[in-house]
C-alpha positions in Angstrom: 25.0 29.8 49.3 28.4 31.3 47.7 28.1 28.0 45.3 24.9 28.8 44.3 25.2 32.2 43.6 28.6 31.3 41.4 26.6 28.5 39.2 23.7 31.3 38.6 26.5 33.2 37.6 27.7 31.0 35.6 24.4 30.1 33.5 23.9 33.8 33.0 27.0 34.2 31.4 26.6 30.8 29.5 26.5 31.2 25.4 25.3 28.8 22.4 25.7 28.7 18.6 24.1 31.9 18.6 27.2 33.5 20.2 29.3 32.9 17.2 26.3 33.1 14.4 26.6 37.3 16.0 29.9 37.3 16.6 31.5 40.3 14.7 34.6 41.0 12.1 37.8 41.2 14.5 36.4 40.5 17.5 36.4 37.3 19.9 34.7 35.2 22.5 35.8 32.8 25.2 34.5 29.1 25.3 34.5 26.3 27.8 34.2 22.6 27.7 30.0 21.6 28.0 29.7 19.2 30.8 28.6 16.8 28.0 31.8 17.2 25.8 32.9 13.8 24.3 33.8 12.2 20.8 29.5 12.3 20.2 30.4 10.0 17.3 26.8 9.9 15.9 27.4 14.3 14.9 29.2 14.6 11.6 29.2 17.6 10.1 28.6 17.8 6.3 29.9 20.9 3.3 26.9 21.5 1.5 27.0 23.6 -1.8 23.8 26.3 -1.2 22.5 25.1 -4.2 21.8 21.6 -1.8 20.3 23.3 0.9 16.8 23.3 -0.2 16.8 19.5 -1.2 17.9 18.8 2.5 15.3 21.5 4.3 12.5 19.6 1.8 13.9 15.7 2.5 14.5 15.4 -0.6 18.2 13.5 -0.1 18.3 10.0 0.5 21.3 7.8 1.3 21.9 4.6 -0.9 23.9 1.4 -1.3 24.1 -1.7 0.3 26.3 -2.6 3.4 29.6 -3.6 0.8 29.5 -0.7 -1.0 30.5 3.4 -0.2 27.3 5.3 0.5 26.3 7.7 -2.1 23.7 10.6 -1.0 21.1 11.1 -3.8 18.8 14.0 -4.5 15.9 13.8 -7.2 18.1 14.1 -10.2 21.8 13.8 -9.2 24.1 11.6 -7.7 27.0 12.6 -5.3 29.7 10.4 -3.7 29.9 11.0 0.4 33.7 11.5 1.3 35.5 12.5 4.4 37.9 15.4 4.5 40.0 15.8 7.5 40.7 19.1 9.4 44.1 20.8 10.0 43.3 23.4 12.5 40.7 22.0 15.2 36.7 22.6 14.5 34.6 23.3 17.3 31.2 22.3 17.4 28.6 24.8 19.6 25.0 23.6 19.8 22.4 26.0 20.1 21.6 26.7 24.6 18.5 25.1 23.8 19.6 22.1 23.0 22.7 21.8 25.9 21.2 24.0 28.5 23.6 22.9 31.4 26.5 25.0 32.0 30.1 23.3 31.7 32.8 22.8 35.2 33.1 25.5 37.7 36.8 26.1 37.2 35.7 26.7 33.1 33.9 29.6 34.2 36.0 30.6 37.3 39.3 31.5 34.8 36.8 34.0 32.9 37.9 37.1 34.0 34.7 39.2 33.4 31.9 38.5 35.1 29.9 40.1 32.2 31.5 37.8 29.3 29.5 35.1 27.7 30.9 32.0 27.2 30.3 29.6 24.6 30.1 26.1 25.2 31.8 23.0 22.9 30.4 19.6 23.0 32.7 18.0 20.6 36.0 19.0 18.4 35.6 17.9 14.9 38.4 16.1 12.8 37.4 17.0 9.5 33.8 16.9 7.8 32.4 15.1 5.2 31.7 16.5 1.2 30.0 15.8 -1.4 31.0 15.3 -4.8 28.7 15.0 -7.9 29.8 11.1 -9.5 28.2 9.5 -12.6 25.3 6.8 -11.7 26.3 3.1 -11.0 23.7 1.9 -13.3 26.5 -1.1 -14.5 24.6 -3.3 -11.8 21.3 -2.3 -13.3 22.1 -3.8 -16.8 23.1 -7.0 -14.8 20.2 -7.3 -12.3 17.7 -6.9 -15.5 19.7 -9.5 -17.9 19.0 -12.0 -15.1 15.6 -13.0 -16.2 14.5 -11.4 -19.0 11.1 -11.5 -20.2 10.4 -14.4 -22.6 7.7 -16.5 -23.8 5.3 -17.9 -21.5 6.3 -15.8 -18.6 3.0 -14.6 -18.1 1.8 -17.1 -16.7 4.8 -17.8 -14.4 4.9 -14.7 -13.0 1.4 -14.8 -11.1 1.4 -15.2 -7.6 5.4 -14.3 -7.1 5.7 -11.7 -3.8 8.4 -11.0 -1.6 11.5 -12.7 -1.2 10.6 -15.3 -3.7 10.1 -12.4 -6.6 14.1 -11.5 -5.5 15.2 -15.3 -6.1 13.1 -15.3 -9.5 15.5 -12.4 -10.0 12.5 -10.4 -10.6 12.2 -6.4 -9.5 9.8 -3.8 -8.7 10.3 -0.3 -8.4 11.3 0.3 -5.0 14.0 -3.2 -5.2 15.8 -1.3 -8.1 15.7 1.9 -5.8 17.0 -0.2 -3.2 20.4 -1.7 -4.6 21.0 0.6 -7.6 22.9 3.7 -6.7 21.0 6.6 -8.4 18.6 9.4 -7.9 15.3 8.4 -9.3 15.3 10.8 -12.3 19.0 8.7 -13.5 17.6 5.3 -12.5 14.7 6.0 -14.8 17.0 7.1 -18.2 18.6 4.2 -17.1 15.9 1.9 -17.6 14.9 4.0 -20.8 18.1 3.3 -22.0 18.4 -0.2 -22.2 14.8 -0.8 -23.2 13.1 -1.8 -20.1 9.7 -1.9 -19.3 7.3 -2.8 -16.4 5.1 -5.8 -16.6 2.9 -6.8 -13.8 4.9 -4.2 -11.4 8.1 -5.7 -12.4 10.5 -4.0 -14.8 11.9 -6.4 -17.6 14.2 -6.3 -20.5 13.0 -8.6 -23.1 14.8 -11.6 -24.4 16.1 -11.1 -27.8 14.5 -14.0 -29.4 11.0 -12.6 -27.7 12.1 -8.9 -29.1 13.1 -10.2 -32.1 9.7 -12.5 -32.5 7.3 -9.5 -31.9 9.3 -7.1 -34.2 8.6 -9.3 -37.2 5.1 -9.9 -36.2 4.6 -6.2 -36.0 6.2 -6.0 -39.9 4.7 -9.0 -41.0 1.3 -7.2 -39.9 2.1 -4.3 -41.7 2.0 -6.2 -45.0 -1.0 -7.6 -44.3 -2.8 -4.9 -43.3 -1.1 -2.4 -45.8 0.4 -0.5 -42.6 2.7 2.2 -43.5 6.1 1.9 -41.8 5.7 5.6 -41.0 2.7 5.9 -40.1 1.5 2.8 -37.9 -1.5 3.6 -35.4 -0.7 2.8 -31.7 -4.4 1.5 -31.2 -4.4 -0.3 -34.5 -1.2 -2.1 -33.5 -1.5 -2.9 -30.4 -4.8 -4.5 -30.8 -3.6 -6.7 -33.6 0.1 -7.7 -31.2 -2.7 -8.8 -28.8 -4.5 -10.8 -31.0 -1.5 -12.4 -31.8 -0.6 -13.4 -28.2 1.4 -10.4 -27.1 0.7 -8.6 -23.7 -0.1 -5.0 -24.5 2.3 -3.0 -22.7 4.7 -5.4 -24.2 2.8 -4.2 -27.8 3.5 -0.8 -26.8 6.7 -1.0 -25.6 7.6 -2.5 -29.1 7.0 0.9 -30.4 8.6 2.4 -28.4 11.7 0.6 -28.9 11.3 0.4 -32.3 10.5 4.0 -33.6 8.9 7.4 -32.5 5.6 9.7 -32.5 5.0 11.7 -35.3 2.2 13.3 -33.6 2.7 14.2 -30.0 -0.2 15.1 -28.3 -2.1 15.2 -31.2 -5.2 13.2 -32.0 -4.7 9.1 -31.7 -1.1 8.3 -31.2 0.7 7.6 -34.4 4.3 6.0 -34.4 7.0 6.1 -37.3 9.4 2.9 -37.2 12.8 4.4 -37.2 15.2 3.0 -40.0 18.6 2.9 -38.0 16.5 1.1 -34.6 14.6 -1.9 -36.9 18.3 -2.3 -39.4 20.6 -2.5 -36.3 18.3 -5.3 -34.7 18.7 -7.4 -37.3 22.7 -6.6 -37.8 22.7 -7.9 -34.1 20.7 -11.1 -34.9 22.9 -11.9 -37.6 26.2 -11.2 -36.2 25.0 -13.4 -33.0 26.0 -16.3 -35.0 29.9 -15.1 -34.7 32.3 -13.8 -37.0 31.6 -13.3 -40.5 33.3 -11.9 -44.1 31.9 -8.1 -44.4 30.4 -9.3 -47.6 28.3 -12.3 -46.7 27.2 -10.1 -44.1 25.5 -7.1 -45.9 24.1 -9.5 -48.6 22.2 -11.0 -45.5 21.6 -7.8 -43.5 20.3 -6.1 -46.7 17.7 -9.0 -47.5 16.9 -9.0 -44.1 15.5 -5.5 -43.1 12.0 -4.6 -44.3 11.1 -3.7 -47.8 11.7 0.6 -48.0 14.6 0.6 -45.4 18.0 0.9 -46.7 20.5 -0.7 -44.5 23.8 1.5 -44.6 27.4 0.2 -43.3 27.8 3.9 -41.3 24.8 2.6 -39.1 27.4 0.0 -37.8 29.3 2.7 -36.1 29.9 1.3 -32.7 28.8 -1.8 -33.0 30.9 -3.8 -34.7 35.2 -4.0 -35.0 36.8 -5.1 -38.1 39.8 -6.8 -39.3 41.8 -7.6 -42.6 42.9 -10.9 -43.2 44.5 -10.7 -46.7 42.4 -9.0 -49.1 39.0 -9.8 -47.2 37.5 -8.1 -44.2 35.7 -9.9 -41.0 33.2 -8.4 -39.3 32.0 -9.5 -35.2 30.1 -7.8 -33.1 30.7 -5.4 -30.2 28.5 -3.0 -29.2 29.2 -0.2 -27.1 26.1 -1.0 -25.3 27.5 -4.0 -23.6 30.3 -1.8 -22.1 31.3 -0.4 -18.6 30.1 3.0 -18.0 32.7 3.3 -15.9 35.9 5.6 -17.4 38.7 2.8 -16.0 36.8 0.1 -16.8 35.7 0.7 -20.4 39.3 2.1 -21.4 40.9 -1.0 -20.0 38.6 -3.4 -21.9 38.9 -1.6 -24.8 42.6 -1.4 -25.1 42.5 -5.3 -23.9 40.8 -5.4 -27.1 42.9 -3.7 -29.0 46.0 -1.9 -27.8 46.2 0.6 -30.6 42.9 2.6 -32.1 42.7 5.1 -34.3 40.4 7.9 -33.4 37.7 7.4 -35.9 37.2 3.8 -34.8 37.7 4.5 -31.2 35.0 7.8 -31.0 31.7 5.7 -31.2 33.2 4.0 -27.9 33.7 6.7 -25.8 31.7 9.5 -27.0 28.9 8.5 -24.1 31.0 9.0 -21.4 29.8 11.2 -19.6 32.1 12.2 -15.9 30.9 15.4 -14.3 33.5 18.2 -14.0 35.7 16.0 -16.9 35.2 16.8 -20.5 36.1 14.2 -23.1 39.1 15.6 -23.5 40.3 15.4 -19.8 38.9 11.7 -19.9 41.2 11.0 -22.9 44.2 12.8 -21.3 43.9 11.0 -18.1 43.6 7.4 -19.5 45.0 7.3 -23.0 48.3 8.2 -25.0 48.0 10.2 -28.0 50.6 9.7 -30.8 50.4 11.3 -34.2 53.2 10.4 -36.7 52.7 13.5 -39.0 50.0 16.2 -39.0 48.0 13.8 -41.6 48.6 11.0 -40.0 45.3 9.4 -37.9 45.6 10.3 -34.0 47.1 7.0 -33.0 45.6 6.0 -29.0 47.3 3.5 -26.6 46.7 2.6 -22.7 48.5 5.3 -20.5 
C-alpha cells in the first residue's frame, strides 16, 4: 500500500517539456532520469534559423545525396549543407508527458525534498546538434550526367520504348532522376538546366550535341533568307513550323529560340523572337576554335565571314572564352570557356592558376565574376585563394595561387 501511494506521488509530481517551456527568469527546477533514458540515437536535435521554420511545419525540406556523398537538406529555393556541432556544457533533452508518461526510479523521486515540486524528466543528454549552413548548388555533376548522351540526330527514334533502369544505362534522365542524384532545391536545379541549355524531350531533359545545335541554327538562318525572315523579328509559329518541315522535333524548334535569342513581345499577341547578336557570333567562335589553336588573324577573317549577314562579330564578345598568347609579333588564340569550369571556388582557382600561374585582373575577371559563395563576396573569394601583387599603383593587379 505505502508503495503505491509513493509512485501516485511520484506521477503527480512528474513534469515534461512544458516544465521548462514556463519556467521563469532566475528560477529553477529539479529533474530525474525517465525510466526510458538511453543514447535514443535515432533523436538529433537540429538549429533552425526562424526564417526555416515554416518550410519545415509545411514539408517543404527534403534531404538529398546519394549514400557517398554528405547530405545536404533542401528547401524550395536554397541549398544548406547539414553539419554537426558539438556541445560543451551537457543538453538535456525533455519530451513533452504525453509522449513519456511513465515516471522515472523511485529513489529519483525519493531525494526530492518537496513533496509539491515537479520534476522534469530527461530521456537522453545531447552531445552537440546539428546546423545548417546555406552552400552553393552541386550542379558540377549535372553538366556531367547531361553531356553523357546528348541529343543528336536520329535519337528520336531510339528513344521510344526506353523505361526504367534501362533509361539510366542509356544515360538518359527524367525529372525526378536529376532530383534524385543532383544536390539542389528544385528552383536551383532548374537555372541549372536553364543555364547550360537543356531541354526536355520525351520526359527526358537533354543538352544537344553541338554538331545537332549547330545543324538547326543554320537551318533556322538559312530559312530566314529564304523566307525574307527578319533576324529580329522571327515568328515563333512561323519558325517552328518551317524547323519541322525540315525534320526537326518542335520543342527542339523552340528551344532553338530560346537558346538563340529573346522575346520582343512578352505576352503580347503571337510570340515574336529577336536572335541575339553576342548568342548566334559566339556559336560560331566555338565551332571554329574546335579545330585547336589558331593565329588571332586567320581567326576573325573566318569568324567574321562566318556569322550571318547584319551581325557584327566584335573581339570583346570573346571575353571569357578564349586565352591568348604572343609568340613573336603574332598572337594565338584557343579556346576556353568559362562555361566548362568548376563552380566550385577550390576547384576553379586551382585549374585556372594550373593554366596559368600569373593573371592579370582584366584577363582573369570574366573567370571568376560568376562565382557566386553565399556569405563571401568576390572579394573575400579572391582573398581567401589568390595573392595580389601590384608593382606600382599603374601597374595591372598581378594574381598568383595562395
Amino acid at each position: 500500500m505505502e508503495v503505491e501511494t509513493e509512485l501516485e506521488n511520484m506521477k503527480d509530481r512528474e513534469g515534461g517539456a512544458e516544465l521548462v517551456l514556463n519556467l521563469q527568469p532566475s528560477s529553477s527546477i529539479s529533474i530525474g532520469y525517465h525510466s526510458s533514458f538511453g543514447p535514443h540515437d535515432d533523436l538529433i536535435l537540429l538549429e533552425l534559423d526562424e526564417k526555416l521554420l515554416p518550410d519545415f511545419l509545411h514539408e517543404r525540406v527534403t534531404l538529398r545525396g546519394q549514400p557517398n556523398e554528405d547530405a545536404v537538406l533542401c528547401t524550395t529555393s536554397k541549398t544548406y549543407a547539414v553539419k554537426f556541432v558539438g556541445n560543451s556544457n551537457s543538453v538535456f533533452l525533455i519530451p513533452p508527458l504525453d509522449l513519456f508518461p511513465s515516471c522515472g526510479s523511485t529513489q529519483e523521486y525519493e531525494e526530492t525534498s518537496s513533496k509539491d515540486l515537479k520534476v522534469a524528466s530527461i530521456i537522453k543528454v545531447a552531445p552537440g546538434n546539428m546546423e545548417l549552413v546555406e552552400v552553393a548548388p552541386k550542379l558540377d555533376k549535372l553538366k556531367l550526367l547531361l553531356s553523357q548522351n546528348p541529343y543528336n540526330f536520329g535519337d528520336s527514334s531510339e528513344m521510344e520504348g526506353i523505361e526504367g533502369d534501362d533509361r539510366t544505362d542509356a544515360n538518359l534522365y527524367r525529372w525526378e532522376d536529376l532530383v534524385d542524384r543532383i544536390q539542389a532545391s528544385d528552383m536551383e536545379l532548374r537555372s541549372g538546366l536553364n543555364a547550360i541549355f537543356a531541354v526536355e524531350i520525351n520526359g527526358y531533359w537533354r543538352t544537344l550535341d553541338e554538331n545537332y545545335k549547330d545543324g538547326i541554327l543554320n537551318m533556322l538562318l538559312h530559312n530566314s533568307v529564304l523566307n525574307d525572315w527578319s533576324l529580329n523579328s522571327l515568328y515563333e509559329d512561323e519558325v517552328v513550323a518551317v524547323l519541322v518541315a525540315d525534320g526537326y522535333p518542335s520543342e527542339i524548334a523552340r528551344h532553338c529560340l530560346r537558346m538563340f535569342g529573346s522575346k520582343v513581345n512578352e505576352g503580347v499577341g503571337p510570340s515574336c523572337w529577336r536572335l541575339d547578336e553576342r548568342c548566334v557570333c559566339l556559336h560560331f567562335a566555338r565551332r571554329i576554335l574546335g579545330a585547336g589553336k589558331m593565329k588571332l588573324e586567320a581567326f576573325m577573317d573566318e569568324w567574321v565571314n562566318k556569322v550571318p549577314s547584319g551581325m557584327h562579330a566584335t573581339f570583346d564578345m570573346l571575353e571569357g572564352e578564349i586565352l591568348s598568347e604572343k609568340q613573336g609579333i603574332e598572337t594565338w588564340i584557343h579556346a576556353f570557356s568559362v562555361s566548362s569550369l568548376p563552380s566550385t571556388p577550390a576547384e576553379r582557382f586551382s585549374l585556372l592558376f594550373h593554366k596559368k600561374p600569373k593573371w592579370e585582373w582584366k584577363d582573369l575577371h570574366p573567370y571568376v565574376r560568376d562565382l557566386k559563395v553565399p556569405g563571401l563576396s568576390s572579394d573575400a573569394l579572391l582573398l581567401k585563394y589568390t595573392r595580389r601583387t601590384q608593382p606600382t599603383l599603374d601597374a595591372e593587379p598581378i594574381f598568383t595561387a595562395r
